[in-house]
C-alpha positions in Angstrom: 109.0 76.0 112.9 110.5 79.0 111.2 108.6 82.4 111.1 108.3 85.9 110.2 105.8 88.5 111.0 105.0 92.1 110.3 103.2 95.1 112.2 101.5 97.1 110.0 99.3 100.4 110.6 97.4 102.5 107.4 94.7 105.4 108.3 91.9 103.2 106.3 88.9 101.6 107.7 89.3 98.2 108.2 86.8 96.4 106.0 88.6 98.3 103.3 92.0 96.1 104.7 90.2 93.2 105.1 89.0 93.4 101.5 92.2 94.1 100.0 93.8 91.7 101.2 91.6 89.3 100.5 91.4 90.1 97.1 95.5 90.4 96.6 96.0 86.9 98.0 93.3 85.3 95.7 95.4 86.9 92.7 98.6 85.6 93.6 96.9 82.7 93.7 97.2 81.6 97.2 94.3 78.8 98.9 92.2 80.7 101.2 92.3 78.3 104.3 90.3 80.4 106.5 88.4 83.6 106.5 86.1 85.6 108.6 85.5 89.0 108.3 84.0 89.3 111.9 87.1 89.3 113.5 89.2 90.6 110.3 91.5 87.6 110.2 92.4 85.6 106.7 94.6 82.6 107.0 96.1 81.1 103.2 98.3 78.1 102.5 101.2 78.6 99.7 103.0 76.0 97.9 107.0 76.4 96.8 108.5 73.8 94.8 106.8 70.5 93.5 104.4 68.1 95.7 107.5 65.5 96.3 109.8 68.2 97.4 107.9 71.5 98.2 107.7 73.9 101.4 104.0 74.2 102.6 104.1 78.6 103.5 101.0 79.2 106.5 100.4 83.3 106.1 98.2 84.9 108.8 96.5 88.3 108.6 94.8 89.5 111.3 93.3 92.8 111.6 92.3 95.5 114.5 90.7 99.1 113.9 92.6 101.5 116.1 89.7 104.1 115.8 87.2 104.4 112.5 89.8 104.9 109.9 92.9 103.8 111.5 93.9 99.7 111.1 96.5 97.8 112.5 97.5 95.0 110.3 99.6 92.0 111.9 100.9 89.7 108.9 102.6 86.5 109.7 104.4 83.5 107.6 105.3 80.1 109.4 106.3 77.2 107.8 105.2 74.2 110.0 107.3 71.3 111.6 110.9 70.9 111.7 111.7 72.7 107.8 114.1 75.8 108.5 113.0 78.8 106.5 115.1 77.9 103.2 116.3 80.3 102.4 113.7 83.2 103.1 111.2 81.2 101.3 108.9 83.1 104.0 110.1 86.9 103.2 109.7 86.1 99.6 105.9 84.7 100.0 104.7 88.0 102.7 106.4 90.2 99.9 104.2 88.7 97.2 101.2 89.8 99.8 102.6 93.1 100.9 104.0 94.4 98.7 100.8 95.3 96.2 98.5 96.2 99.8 101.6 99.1 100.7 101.6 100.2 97.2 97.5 100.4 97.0 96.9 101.4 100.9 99.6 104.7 100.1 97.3 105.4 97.1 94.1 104.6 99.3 95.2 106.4 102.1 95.3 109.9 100.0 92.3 109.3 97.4 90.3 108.9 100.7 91.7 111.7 102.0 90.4 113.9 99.4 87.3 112.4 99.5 88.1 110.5 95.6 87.8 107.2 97.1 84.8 105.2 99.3 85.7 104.3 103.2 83.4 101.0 103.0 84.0 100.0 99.6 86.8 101.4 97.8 85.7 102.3 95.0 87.3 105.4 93.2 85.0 108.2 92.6 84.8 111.4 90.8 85.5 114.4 92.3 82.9 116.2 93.9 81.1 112.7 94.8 78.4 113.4 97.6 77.5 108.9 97.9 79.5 106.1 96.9 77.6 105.4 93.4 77.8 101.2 94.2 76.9 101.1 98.2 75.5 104.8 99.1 78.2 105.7 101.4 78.1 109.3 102.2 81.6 110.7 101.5 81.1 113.8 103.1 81.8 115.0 106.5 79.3 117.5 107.7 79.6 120.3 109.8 77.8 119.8 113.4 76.9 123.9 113.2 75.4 124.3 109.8 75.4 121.3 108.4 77.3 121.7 105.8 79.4 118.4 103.2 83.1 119.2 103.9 85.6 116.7 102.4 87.2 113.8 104.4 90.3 114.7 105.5 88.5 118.8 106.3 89.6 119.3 109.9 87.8 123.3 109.7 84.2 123.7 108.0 84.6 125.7 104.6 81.6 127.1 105.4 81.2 128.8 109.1 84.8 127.5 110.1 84.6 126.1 113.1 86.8 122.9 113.8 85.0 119.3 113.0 
């Protein structure tokens, strides 16, 4: 059995992982073979070359929150029984998975930062945004003292300035 696997880590919560992921594997077009989002894993089956002939590609995902919006992602292709991976049939398929999630997770990562993106759901939203429009989120961090809606990424209340 021939394998691959990557260690990942992104500062987003890891529904918002889970999610992506999900939904860049459905539009590559891979078959979900297992999912659950209890334990953040997703498990698809891709196909290389024709039914007589092809290479049967087993990707795992499997996800762990490091603290609230810190995930490790561990992503891993095998292809099963005796078939050596010809020739990086396996780096080619976790690229067509990977590839898109770095690209969105480094956009994520700073829209949530600056408070222009949900932590549960991902949506973008506009500046200024108190609550995620679609699930109610609340997108600001408030200040223990006085209470006051500081972005995200605020590490200092821009109101009385003590550290949060």
């Amino acid at each position: 059995m021939a394998t691959k696997a990557y260690d990942l880590q992104f500062r987003l919560p890891i529904r918002l992982c889970y999610e992506m992921l999900r939904a860049i594997g459905s539009e590559v077009g891979w078959e979900v073979r297992a999912m659950d989002s209890n334990d953040y894993r997703l498990q698809w089956v891709q196909r290389e070359g024709n039914w007589v002939w092809g290479l049967t590609i087993h990707i795992h995902a499997t996800m762990r929150s490091l603290d609230s919006n810190t995930t490790h992602i561990n992503v891993e292709g095998e292809v099963p029984g005796t078939w050596a991976d010809v020739p990086g049939h396996i780096p080619k398929a976790l690229a067509k998975l990977l590839g898109p999630f770095e690209r969105w997770a480094t956009e994520a990562e700073t829209l949530l930062s600056n408070g222009l993106m949900c932590p549960t759901c991902g949506r973008k939203l506009q500046s200024g945004a108190q609550f995620c429009p679609i699930d109610g989120t609340s997108i600001a961090r408030n200040c223990p003292r006085c209470g006051c809606g500081n972005i995200p990424s605020a590490q200092f209340c821009a109101k009385c300035g003590i550290r949060i």
